[in-house]
N, C-alpha and C positions, 0 to 999 in steps of 0.2 A: 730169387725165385728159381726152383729147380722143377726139370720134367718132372722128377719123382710128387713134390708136393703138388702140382698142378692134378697129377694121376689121381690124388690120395683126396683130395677134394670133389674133383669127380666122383670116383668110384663111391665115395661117402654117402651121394646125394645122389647116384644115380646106378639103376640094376645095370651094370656093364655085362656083356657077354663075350667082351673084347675089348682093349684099350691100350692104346702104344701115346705115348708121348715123347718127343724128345725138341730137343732146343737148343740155345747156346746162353740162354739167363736170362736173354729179352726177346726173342723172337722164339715161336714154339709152335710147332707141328702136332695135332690130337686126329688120332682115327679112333674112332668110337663105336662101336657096334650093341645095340640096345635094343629092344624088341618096345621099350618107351615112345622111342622116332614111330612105331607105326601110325599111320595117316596123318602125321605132322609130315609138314612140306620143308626145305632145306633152310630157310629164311626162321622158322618156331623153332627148329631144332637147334641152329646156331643158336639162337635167343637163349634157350634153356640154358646151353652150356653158358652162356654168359651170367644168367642170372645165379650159376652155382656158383661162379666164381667170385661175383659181385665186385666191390669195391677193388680187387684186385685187378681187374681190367684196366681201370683207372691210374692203377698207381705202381703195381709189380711187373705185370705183364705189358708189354711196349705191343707186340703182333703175336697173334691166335689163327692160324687156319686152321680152322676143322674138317675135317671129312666123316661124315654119321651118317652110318646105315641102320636099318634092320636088320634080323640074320638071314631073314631071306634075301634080302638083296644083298650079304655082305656073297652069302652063299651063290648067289648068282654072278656076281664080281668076281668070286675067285673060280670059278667052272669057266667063264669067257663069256656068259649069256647077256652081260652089259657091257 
């Protein structure tokens, strides 16, 4: 598994407005930004990203942290307002 294919599945299955991925082939770091997260809470959002990746949680990807905003809040993140 690579950061790029982890992107490309996302981005497939989800309106990204921002998205970085990187890793080292089993462990992987995803910032996400999506206006989908709106009033989903951090616990559904993670869910989502899980469920696009499905079976691959299980068996490619060993560790997933995600961090998923909205734009307004990624926009609030990068101003310093969070």
């Amino acid at each position: 598994m690579t950061p790029e294919k982890i992107k490309s599945y996302i981005v497939e299955n989800l309106d990204c407005k921002f998205i970085s991925v990187e890793g080292d082939g089993v462990h992987f770091e995803a910032l996400i930004v999506s206006d989908k997260f709106s009033g989903v809470n951090r616990v559904n959002r993670h869910q989502l990203i899980y469920q696009i990746l499905g079976d691959k949680m299980k068996s490619e990807i060993h560790a997933l942290s995600i961090k998923a905003f909205t734009s307004k809040e990624w926009a609030e993140k990068l101003s310093g307002k969070v």
